[in-house]
C-alpha positions in Angstrom: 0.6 5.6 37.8 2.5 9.1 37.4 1.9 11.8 40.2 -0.1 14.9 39.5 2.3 17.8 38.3 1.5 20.8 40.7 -0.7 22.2 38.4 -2.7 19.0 37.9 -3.0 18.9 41.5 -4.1 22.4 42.2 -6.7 22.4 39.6 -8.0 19.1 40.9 -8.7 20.9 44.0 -10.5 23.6 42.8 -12.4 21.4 40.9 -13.4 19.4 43.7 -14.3 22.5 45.5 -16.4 23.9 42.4 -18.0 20.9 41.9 -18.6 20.0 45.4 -22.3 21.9 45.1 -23.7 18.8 42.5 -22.5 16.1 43.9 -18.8 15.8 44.1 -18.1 13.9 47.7 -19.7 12.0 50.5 -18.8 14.4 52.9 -19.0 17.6 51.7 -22.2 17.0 50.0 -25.8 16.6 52.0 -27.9 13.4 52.4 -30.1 12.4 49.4 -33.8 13.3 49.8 -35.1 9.5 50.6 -37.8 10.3 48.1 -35.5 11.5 45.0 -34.7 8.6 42.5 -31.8 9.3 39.5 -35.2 9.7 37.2 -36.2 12.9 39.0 -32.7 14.6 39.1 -32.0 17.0 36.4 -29.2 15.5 34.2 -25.6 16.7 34.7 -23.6 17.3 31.8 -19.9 18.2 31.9 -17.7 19.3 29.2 -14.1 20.2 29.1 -12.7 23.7 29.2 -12.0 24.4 25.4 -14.6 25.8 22.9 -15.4 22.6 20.8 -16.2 21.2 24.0 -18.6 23.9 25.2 -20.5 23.3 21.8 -20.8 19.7 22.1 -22.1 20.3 25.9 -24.6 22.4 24.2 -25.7 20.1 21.5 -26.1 17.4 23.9 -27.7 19.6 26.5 -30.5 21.4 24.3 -31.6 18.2 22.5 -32.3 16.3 25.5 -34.3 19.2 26.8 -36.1 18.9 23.6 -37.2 16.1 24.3 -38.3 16.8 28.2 -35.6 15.9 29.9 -34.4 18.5 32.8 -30.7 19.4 32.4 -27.8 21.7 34.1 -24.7 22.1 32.1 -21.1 21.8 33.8 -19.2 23.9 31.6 -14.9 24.6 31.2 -14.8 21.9 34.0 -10.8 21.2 32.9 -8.8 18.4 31.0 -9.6 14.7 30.6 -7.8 13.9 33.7 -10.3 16.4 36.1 -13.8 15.9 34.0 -13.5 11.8 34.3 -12.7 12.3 38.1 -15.6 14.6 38.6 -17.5 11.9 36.5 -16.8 9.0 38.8 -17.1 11.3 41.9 -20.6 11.4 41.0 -20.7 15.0 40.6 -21.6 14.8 36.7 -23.7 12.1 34.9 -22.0 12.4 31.7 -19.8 13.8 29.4 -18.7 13.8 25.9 -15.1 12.3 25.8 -12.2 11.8 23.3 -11.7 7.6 22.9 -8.1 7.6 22.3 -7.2 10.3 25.1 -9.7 8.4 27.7 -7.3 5.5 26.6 -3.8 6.9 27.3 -4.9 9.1 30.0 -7.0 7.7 32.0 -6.8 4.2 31.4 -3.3 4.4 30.9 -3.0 2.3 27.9 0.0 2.3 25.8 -1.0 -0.3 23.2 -2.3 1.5 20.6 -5.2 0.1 19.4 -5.5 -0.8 15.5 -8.9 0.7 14.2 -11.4 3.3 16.1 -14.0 0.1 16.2 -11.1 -1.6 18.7 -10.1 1.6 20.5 -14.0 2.2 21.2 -14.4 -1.4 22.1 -11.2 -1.1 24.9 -13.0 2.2 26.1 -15.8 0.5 26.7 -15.0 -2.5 28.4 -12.3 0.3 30.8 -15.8 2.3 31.4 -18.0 -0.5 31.9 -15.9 -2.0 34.9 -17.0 1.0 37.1 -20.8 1.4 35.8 -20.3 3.6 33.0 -21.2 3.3 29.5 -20.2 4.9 26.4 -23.2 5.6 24.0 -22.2 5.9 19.9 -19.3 7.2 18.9 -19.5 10.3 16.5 -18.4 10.2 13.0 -15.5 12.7 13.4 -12.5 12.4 14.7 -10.6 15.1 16.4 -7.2 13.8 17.1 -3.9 15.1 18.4 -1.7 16.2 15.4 1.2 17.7 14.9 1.6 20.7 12.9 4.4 23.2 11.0 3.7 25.5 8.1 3.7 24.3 4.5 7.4 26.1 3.9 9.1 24.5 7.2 7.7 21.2 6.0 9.4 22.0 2.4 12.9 22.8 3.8 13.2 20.2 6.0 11.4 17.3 4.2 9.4 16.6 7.1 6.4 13.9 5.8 5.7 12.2 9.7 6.4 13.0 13.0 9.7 10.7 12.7 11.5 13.1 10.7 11.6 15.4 13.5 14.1 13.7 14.5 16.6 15.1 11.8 16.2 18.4 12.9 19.3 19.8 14.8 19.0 21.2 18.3 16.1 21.5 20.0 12.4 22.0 18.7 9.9 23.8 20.3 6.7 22.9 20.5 3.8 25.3 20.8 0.9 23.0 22.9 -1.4 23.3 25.9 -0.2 23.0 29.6 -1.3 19.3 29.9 1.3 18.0 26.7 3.7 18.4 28.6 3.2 15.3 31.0 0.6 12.9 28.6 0.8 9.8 26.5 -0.6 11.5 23.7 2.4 14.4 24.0 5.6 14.6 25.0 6.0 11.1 26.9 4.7 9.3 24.2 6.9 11.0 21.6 9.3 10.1 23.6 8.7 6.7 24.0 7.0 5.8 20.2 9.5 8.3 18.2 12.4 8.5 20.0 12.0 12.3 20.0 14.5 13.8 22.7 15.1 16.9 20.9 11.6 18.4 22.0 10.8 21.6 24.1 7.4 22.7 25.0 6.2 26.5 25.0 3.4 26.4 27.0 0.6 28.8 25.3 -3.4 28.6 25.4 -6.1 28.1 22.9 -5.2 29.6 19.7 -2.1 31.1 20.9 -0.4 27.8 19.5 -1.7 29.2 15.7 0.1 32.2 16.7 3.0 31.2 17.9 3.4 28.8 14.7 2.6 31.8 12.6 4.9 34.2 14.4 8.1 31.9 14.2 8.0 31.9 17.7 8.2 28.0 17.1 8.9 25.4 14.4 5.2 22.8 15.5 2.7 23.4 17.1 0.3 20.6 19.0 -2.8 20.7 17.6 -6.8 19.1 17.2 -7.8 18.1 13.5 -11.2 19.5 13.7 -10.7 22.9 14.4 -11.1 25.8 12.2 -7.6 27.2 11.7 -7.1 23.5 9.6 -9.2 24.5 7.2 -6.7 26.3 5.1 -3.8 25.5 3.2 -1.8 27.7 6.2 -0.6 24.2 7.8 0.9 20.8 7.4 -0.1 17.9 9.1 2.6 15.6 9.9 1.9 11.6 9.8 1.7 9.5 12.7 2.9 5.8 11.4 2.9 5.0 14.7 -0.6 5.4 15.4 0.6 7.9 19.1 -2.3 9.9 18.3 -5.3 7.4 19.1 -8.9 7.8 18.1 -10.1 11.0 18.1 -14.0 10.1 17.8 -16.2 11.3 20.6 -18.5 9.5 22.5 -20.5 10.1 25.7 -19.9 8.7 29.0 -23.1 7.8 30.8 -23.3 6.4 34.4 -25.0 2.8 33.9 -27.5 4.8 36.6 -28.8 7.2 34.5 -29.3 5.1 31.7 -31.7 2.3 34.4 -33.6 5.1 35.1 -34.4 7.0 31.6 -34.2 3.9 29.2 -33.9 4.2 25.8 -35.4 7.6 25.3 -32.3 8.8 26.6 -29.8 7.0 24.5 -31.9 7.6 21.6 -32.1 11.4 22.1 -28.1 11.3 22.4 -27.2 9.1 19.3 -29.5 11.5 17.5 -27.3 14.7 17.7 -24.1 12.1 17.4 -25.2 10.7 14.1 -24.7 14.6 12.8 -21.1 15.6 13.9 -19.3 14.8 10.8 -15.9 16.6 10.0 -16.9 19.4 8.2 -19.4 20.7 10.9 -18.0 20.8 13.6 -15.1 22.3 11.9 -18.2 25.3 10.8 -18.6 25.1 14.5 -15.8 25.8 16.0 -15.0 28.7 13.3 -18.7 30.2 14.3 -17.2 30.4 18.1 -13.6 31.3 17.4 -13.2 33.0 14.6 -17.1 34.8 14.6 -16.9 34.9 18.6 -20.4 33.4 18.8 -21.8 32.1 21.8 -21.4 28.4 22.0 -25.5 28.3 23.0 -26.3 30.1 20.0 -24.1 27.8 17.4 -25.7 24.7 18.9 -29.4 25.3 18.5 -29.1 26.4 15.0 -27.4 23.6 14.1 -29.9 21.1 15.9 -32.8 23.5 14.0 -31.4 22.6 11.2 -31.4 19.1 11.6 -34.9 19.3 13.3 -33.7 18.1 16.6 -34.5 21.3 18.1 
């Protein structure tokens, strides 16, 4: 298993140490109360530290308090690899996670999988060897993908991610800090492609949009649900390789909190699933990036509208 990279390891730490208040370690945390069962603890939910993540917390969050069940958000926790280590730490009871990263990154799979139905089942089985479940998978996908604008793509013939390779000297890449070192990033193009011609410029958020835009690189790494896609402004390049896993979502539940509330929990949480198609949470994530919405606000009109609110 690789090492941490330094910032991996630093933000781990503070993680531990932010987290350490609900539940994070054995010895920093107190005793339980003798008399406190899992069914009288408010339920933790985590999400990661992007804004389609913060929406889905929320979704997740207000329904099951729709439905009487207490609940304390965990918001902008951190990447894959620090949310499923606060998960199994005990300091959240579930989170809403990405099947094909959870695969690569966590349980370091490098076979990819050849449908969403098998990657979901090989998530499952990972999870359910240390007491977790995943519930229902959503019906979008938000995968990894690569992207260049429409006239880069024209010059250069690019179709897939192989034809990267043609390009001469080195290509940056616009992408978040973590592409650097994953599966689903630079080691896996890499490995699958054969792409030894790639740079990353590290950037945040939307910065990699800008970047793109700006020239300031020839592809940016990108998620295929969010808003910026919308448009005719880029070009998805194909992945014959299948590098970029499933991108459906599906929580993870400890195996604890499921004993203890039953099937009106899993109900409640396959309820909102059912409704995040494609096209909204792409509305979503525009409402919070491009409107500048508060993630609260976006959720509970959407569950409103669906009458899970």
């Amino acid at each position: 298993m690789r090492r941490p990279t330094p910032l991996l390891a630093t933000l781990l730490v503070a993680t531990a140490v932010a987290l350490g208040g609900c539940g994070g370690s054995d010895d920093d945390d107190p005793p339980p109360d003798a008399t406190t069962t899992q069914s009288d603890s408010p339920i933790r939910i985590g999400s990661k530290n992007f804004p389609e993540q913060a929406i889905l917390g929320e979704l997740y969050g207000q329904a099951l308090r729709a439905k009487g069940f207490e609940v304390v958000l965990k918001p902008d926790i951190g990447s894959t690899e620090i949310i499923h280590r606060a998960l199994r730490r005990g300091a959240l009871d579930m989170y809403p996670e990405y099947i094909g990263v959870l695969l690569s990154e966590v349980a370091r799979e490098r076979e990819r999988p050849p449908s969403s139905g098998a990657a979901y089942d090989a998530a499952q089985r990972f999870e359910n060897e240390s007491d977790f479940t995943l519930l229902a998978q959503t019906p979008f996908t938000d995968s990894n993908a690569l992207a260049v604008k429409p006239s880069f793509a024209k010059r250069h013939r690019l179709r897939t991610i192989a034809d990267l390779a043609r390009l001469k000297g080195k290509v940056e890449v616009a992408a978040l800090a973590e592409f650097e070192t994953r599966f689903e990033g630079l080691d896996g193009l890499k490995e699958v492609y054969g792409l030894s011609n790639l740079d990353v410029l590290e950037v945040k958020g939307a910065e990699r949009y800008t970047a793109l835009d700006g020239g300031r690189t020839d592809v940016a790494s990108v998620f295929t649900t969010e808003s910026q896609l919308a448009s005719d402004n880029y070009v998805l390049l194909g992945d014959p390789e299948r590098l970029f896993a499933s991108g459906h979502v599906a929580p993870i539940v400890s195996d604890a909190l499921l004993e203890a509330h039953g099937d009106k929990l899993r109900t409640a949480v396959d309820a909102v699933t059912r409704t995040l198609t494609t096209p909204a949470m792409r509305e979503m994530n525009a409402a919070v990036v491009v409107q500048k919405r508060a993630p609260a606000a976006v959720a509970a009109q959407f569950l409103r509208a669906r009458g899970l609110l």
